[in-house]
C-alpha distance (Angstrom), angle and dihedral (degrees) to the residues before:
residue distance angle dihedral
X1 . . .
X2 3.53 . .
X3 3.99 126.6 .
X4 3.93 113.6 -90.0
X5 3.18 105.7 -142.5
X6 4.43 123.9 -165.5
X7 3.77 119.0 -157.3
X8 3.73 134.1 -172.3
X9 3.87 126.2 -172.7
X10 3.84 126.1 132.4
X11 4.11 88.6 -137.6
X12 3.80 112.2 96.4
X13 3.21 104.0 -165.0
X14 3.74 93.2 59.4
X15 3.64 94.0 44.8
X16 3.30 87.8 59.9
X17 3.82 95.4 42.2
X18 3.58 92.2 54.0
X19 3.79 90.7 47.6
X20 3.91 88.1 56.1
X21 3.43 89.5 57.4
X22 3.53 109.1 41.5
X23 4.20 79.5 55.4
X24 3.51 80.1 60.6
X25 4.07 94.0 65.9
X26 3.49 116.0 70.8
X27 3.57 98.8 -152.8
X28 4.03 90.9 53.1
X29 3.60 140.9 77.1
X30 3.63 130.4 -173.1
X31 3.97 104.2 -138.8
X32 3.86 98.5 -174.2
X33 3.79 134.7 -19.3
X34 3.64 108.1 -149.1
X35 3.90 126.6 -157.9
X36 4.01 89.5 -145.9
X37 3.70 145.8 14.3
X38 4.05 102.0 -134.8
X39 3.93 84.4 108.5
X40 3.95 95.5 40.6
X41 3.98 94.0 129.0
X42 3.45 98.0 41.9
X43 4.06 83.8 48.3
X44 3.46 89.3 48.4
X45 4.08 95.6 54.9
X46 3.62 97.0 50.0
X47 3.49 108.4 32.2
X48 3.78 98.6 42.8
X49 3.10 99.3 -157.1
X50 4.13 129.5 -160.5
X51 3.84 90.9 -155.6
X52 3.42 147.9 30.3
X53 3.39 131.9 -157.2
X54 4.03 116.9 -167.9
X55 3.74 148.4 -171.6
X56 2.84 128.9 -140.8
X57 3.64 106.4 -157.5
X58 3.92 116.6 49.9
X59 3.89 137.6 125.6
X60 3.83 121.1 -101.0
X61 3.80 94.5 15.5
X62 3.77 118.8 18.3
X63 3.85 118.7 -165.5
X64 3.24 105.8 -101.5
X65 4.01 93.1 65.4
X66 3.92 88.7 37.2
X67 3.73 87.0 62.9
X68 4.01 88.9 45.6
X69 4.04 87.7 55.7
X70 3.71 92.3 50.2
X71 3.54 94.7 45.1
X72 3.83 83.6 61.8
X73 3.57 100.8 60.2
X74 3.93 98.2 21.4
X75 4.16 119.4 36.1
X76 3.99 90.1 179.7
X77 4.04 112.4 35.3
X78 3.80 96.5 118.3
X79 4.01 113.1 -112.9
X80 3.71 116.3 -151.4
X81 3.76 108.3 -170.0
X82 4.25 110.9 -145.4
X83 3.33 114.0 -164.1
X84 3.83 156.5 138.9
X85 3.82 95.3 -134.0
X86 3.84 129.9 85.2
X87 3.48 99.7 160.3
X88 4.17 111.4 128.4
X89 3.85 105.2 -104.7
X90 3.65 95.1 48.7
X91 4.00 89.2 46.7
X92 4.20 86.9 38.3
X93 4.02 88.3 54.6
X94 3.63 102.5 41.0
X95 3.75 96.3 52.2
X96 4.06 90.4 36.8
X97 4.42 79.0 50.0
X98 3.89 87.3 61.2
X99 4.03 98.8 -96.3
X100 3.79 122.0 171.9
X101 3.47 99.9 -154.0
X102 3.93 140.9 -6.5
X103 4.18 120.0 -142.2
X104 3.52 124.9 173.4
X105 4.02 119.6 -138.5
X106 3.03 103.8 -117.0
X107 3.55 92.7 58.6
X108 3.94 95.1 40.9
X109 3.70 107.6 95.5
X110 4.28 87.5 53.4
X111 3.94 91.8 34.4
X112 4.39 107.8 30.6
X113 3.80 92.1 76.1
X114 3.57 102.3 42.3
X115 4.27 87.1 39.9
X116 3.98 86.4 56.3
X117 3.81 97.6 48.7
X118 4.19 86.3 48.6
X119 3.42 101.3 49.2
X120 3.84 94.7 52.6
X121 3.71 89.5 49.5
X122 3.94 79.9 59.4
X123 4.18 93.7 -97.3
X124 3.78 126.9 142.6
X125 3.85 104.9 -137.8
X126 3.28 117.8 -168.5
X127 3.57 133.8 167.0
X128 4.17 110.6 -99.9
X129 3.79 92.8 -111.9
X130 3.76 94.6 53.5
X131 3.68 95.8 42.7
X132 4.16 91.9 58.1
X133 4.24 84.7 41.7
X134 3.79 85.9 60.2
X135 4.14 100.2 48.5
X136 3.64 88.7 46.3
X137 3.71 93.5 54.9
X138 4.13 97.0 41.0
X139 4.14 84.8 102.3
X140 3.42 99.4 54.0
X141 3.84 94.2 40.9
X142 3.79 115.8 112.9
X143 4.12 116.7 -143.6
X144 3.04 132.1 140.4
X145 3.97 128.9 -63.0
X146 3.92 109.0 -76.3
X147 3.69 99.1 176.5
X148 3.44 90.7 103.1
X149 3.92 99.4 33.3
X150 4.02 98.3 124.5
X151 3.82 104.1 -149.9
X152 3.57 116.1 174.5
X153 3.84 121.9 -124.9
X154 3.95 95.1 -99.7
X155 3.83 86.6 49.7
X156 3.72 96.2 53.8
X157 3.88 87.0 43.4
X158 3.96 91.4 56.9
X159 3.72 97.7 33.7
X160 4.36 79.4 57.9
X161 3.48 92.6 54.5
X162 3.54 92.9 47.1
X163 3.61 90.3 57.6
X164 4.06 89.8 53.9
X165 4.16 81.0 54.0
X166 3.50 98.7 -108.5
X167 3.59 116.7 169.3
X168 4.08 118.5 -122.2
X169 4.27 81.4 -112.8
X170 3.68 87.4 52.0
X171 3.86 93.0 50.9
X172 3.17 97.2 50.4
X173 3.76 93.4 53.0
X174 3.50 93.8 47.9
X175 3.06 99.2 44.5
X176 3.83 99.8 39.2
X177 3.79 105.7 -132.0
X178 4.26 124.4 103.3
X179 3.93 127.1 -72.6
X180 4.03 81.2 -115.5
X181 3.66 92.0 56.2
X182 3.98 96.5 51.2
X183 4.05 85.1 53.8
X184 4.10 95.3 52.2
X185 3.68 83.8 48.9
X186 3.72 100.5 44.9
X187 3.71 84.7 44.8
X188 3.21 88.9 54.7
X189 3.72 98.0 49.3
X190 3.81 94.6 48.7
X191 4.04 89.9 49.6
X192 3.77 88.4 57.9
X193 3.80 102.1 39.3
X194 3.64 85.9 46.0
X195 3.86 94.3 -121.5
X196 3.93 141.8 137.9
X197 4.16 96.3 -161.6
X198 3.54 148.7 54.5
X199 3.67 92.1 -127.0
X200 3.61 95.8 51.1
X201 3.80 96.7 50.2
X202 3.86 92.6 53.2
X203 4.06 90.9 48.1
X204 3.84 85.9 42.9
X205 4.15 93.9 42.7
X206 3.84 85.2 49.1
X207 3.49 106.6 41.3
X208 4.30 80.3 52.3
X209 3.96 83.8 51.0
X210 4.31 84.1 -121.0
X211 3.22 94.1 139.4
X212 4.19 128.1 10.5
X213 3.82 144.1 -120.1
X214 3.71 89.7 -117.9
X215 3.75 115.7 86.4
């Protein structure tokens, strides 16, 4: 079956861009392209969707509290954040708001595919831009205390190879233990960092000097 894929943006022209090419991928379908997220849970429930792909900026709802509201009734739906902004606080609030991934327009139509594929293999894509925005602002990110977050030696191996982008199929290959296994750890990991994504745990596992810069 194909991935169903939800998207909200108030532009029209790139909703139906981004429907074009999603067409364009035979293992994809786009199941609804929404103009707004005041109806997100609702959306959610009916549609259930594999992926979203989110805004950040649009009226009523913007993205960043869409993504809260899903995170409320759904802890794992992947969240890839579309958008023309890369400047820190938006990139800070989406991945603090739960978000999967981050993309910037003008890099979806070679990146949005790809992005999709990764983050249901248990990836964080994000375009190159954002990813550097987010190590440079791990020391001035607040989280909570992880001086006493007890993460076994496995954990802090897998939350390190998250932070390189590996995908969960990647970790488990290098790493030599089942695609099961990386989940019960990563599960794990974001229970005790107090997380919902990828991208969080790495700024959170950083910022509590957990795991390093240096690969």
């Amino acid at each position: 079956m194909p991935v169903r894929i939800l998207m909200y943006d108030d532009h029209e022209a790139l909703r139906q861009s981004m429907e074009t090419l999603i067409r364009e991928e035979p293992d994809m379908e786009m199941i609804a392209a929404m103009s707004n997220a005041e109806t997100v849970e609702t959306d959610i429930r009916e549609l259930k969707p594999d992926v979203v792909l989110m805004d950040i900026d649009m009226p009523a709802v913007n993205g960043v509290s869409a993504v809260k509201r899903i995170r409320q009734m759904d802890a794992v739906l992947p969240v890839i954040m579309l958008t023309v902004f890369d400047d820190n606080e938006n990139i800070f609030n989406a991945v603090c708001a739960g978000a999967s991934g981050y993309i910037l327009k003008r890099c979806a139509t070679e990146e949005i595919p790809s992005a999709i594929r990764n983050v249901l293999s248990g990836g964080a894509p994000m375009t190159g831009t954002v990813a550097r925005k987010i190590l440079q602002m791990v020391p001035a990110a607040k989280g909570p205390d992880t001086e006493n977050v007890d993460l076994s030696q496995r954990e802090v191996q897998i939350l390190q190879l998250l932070a390189r982008g590996f995908s969960y199929k990647m970790i488990a290959v290098e790493i030599k233990i089942s695609m099961d296994t990386v989940r019960f750890h990563i599960k794990n990991i974001y229970d005790k960092l107090h997380v919902h994504s990828a991208p969080e745990a790495v700024s959170k596992g950083l910022k509590g000097k957990l795991i390093s810069l240096l690969f």
